[in-house]
C-alpha positions as CSV (number, residue, x, y, z in Angstrom):
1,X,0.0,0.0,0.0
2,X,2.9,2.2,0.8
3,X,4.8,1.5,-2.6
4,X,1.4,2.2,-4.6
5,X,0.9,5.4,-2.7
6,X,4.2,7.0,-3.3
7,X,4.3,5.8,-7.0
8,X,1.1,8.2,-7.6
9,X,3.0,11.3,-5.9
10,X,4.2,14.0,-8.5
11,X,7.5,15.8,-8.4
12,X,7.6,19.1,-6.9
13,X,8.2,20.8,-10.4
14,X,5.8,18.6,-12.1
15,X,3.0,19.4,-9.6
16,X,3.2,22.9,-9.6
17,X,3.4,23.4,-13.6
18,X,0.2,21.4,-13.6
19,X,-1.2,23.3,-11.0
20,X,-0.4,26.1,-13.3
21,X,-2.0,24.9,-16.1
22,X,-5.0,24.2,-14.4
23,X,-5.1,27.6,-13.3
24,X,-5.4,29.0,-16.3
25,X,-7.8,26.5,-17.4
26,X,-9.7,27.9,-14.6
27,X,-9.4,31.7,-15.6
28,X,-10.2,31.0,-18.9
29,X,-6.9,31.1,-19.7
30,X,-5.4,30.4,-23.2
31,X,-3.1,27.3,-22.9
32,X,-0.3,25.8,-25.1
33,X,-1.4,22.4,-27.0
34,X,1.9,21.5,-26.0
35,X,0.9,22.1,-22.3
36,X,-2.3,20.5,-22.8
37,X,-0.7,17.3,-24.6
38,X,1.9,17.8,-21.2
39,X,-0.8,17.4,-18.6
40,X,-3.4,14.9,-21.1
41,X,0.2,12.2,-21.2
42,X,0.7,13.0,-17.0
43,X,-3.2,12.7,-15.8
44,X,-3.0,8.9,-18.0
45,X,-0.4,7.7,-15.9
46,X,-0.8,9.6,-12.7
47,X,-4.1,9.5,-10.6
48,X,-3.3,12.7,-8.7
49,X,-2.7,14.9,-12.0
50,X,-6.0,13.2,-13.5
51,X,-7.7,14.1,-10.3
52,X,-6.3,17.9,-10.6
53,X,-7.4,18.1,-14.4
54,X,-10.6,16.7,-13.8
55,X,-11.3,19.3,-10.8
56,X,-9.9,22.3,-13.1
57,X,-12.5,21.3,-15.8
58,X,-15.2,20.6,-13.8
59,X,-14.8,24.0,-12.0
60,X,-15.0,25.6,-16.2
61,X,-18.3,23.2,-16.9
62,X,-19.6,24.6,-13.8
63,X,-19.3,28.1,-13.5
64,X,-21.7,29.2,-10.6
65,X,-19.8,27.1,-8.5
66,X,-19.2,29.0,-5.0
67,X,-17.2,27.8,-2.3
68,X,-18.9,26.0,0.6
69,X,-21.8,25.1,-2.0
70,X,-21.8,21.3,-2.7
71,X,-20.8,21.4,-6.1
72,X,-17.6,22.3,-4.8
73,X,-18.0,19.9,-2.5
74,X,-18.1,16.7,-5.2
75,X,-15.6,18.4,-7.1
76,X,-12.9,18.5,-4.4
77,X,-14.4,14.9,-3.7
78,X,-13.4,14.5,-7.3
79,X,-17.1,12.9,-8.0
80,X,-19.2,13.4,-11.1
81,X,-17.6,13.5,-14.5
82,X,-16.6,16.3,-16.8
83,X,-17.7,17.4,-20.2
84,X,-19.9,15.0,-22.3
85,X,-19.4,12.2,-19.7
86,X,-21.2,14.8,-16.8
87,X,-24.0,15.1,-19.3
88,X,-24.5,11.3,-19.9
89,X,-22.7,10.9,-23.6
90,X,-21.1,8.1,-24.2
91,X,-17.7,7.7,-26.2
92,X,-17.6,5.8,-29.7
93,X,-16.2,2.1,-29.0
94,X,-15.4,1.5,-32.5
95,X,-15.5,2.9,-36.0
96,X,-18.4,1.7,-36.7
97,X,-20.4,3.3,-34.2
98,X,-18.3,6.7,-35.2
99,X,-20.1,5.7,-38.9
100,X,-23.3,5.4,-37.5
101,X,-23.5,8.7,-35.3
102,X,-23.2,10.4,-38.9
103,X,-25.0,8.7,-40.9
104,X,-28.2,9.7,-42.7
105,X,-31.3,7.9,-41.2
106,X,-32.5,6.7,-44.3
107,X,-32.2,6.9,-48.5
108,X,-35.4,9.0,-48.8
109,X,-34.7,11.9,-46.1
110,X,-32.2,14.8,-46.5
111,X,-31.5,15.1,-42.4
112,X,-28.8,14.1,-41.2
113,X,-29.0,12.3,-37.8
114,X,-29.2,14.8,-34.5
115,X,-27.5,14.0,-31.0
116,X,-28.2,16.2,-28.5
């Protein structure tokens, strides 16, 4: 338990340019896609930085969110999901599925199929 716990811990400089990042992910902040593909690589191998990403885009989908109020509270809980996933959309499992969320419902009609 010891070893697993420690293997999750982010250096000192790693931590605090994340942190960084997700500060100005907070603000509103325009950041790098160099940063971004930074801290997407760190949050797939390390709990914590997912956990910090998650909590800096939860705070952006959420923007009413005062302190003491309980979202905050299941967002420093790290509870709930962000983006699409929050909402209840699923990801495409294959490319198939990616071919069917486009295609047209049938020959006769001239709409294209509508996700919400």
């Amino acid at each position: 338990m010891v070893v697993e716990q420690f293997a999750t811990m982010l250096s000192h400089n790693y931590r605090i340019k994340l942190e960084e990042i997700c500060s100005r992910i907070v603000k509103g902040e325009e950041v790098s896609l160099g940063d971004m593909v930074w801290a997407e690589k760190l949050a797939a191998h390390n709990q914590h930085a997912a956990r910090l990403l998650r909590q800096a885009r939860r705070s952006v989908d959420t923007p009413d969110m005062v302190e003491g109020d309980l979202d905050d509270f299941m967002n420093q809980l790290d509870l709930g999901g962000t983006g699409s996933e929050a909402r209840g959309v699923r990801g495409f499992e294959s490319p198939s599925d990616l071919y069917d969320w486009f295609k047209r419902d049938g020959e006769d009609t001239d709409e294209w199929r509508r996700r919400d």
